[in-house]
N, C-alpha and C positions, 0 to 999 in steps of 0.2 A: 821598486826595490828589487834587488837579488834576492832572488828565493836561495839558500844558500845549500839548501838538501837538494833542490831542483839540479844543482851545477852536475852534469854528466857530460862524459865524452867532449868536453872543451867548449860545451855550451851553457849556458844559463838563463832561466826565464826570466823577462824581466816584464815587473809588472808596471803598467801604464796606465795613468787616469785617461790620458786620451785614444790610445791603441787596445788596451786589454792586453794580455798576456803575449809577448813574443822570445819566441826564441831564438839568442845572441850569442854568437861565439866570442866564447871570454877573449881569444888575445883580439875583440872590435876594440873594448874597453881600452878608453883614454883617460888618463888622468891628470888633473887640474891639481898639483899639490897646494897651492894657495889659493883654490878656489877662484871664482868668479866675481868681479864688480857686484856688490850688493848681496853676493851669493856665498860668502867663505865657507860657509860647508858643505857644497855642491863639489866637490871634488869629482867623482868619478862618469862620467859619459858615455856614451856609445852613436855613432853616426846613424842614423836610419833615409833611407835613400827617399826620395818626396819625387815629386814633379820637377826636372830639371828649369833652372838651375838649383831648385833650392831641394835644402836634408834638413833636416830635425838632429840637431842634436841633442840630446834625450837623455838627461838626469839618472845614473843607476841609484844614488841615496835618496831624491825627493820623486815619487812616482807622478810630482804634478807637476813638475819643472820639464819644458824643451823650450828652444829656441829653434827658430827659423834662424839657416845661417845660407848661406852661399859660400862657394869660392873668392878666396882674395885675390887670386889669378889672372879672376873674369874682367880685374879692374884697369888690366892693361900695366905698358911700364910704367905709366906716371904714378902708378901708384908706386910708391916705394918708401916701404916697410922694412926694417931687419928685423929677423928675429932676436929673442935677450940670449945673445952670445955669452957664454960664461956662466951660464944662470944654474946656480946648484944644482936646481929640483928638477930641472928638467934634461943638462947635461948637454946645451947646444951646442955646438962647436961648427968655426966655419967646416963648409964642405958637406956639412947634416943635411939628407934629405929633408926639408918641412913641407907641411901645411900650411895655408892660410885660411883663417873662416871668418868669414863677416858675419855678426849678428844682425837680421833685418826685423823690422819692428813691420809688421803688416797693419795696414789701416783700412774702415771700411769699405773705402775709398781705393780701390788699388794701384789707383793713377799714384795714389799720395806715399804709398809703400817708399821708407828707406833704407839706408843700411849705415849702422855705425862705424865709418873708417878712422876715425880717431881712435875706438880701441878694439883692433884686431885679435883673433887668437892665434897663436902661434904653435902647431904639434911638432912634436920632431918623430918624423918615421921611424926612426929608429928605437926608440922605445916607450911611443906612444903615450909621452908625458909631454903637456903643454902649458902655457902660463899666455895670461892677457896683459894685453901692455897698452898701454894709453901715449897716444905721440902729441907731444906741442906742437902740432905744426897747422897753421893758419889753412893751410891746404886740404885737411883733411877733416870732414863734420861729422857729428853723430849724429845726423838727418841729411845724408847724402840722398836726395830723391833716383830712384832705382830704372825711372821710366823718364828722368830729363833728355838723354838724347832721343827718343823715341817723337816727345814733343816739341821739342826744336826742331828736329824734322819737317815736323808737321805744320809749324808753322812757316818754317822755308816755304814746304809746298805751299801753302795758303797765299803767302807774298809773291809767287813765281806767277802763281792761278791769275792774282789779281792785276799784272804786267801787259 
């Protein structure tokens, strides 16, 4: 949560069930005016940078809520996503700088780690309000495995080995 006496000099502490106490500069904060799938009153976020590719995006109202998110970037062109152009809350308009963040679901297993592309988030740089959006499209899973071309790979080589 914002410590809300803490807020000095365009920063604010935020506290975390899993980091402890860090200090965030207010304009990090992203906000989610309709919240999150499952989450509607997780409104407000802040990025925190992890092991590339991936960041914590990290709950300012529930100090026990992050998610593992990646770039939707990283997914190449086939991925194609628009943002919700027009969208009240958040004011996107073609030509808007965004973001894209993929929520990954990490498993013990980290071969098995995926990432949900069916419902991306969507920021707009320009004033750091975002909205998630769910696509019908056959193309796109909420258990995209993270490491399938790594093991395609591998098994080419296995089949090249065995020639």
């Amino acid at each position: 949560m914002v410590d809300e006496k803490a807020q000095k000099g365009g920063m604010f502490t935020l506290k975390s069930s899993r980091f402890g106490e860090l200090e965030v500069p207010t304009e990090s904060i992203i906000e989610f005016p309709q919240g999150l799938i499952g989450f509607p009153n997780a409104n407000r976020f802040v990025l925190l940078e992890h092991k590339p590719p991936f960041s914590w995006l990290h709950s300012i109202d529930d100090p026990s809520l992050a998610f593992v998110v990646v770039d939707g970037f990283e997914f190449g062109p086939s991925y194609e996503v628009k943002p919700p152009y027009n969208n009240r809350e958040c004011d996107f308009r073609q030509g808007d700088e965004f973001a894209i963040l993929v929520i990954v679901t990490v498993r013990p297993d980290p071969k098995a780690t995926t990432a949900n592309l069916k419902a991306p988030l969507f920021v707009n740089l320009k004033n750091r309000r975002g909205a998630q959006v769910i696509f019908d499209d056959a193309r796109y899973s909420t258990r995209f495995p993270l490491w399938a071309e790594n093991e395609a790979g591998s098994a080419e080589d296995s089949e090249k080995k065995k020639s």
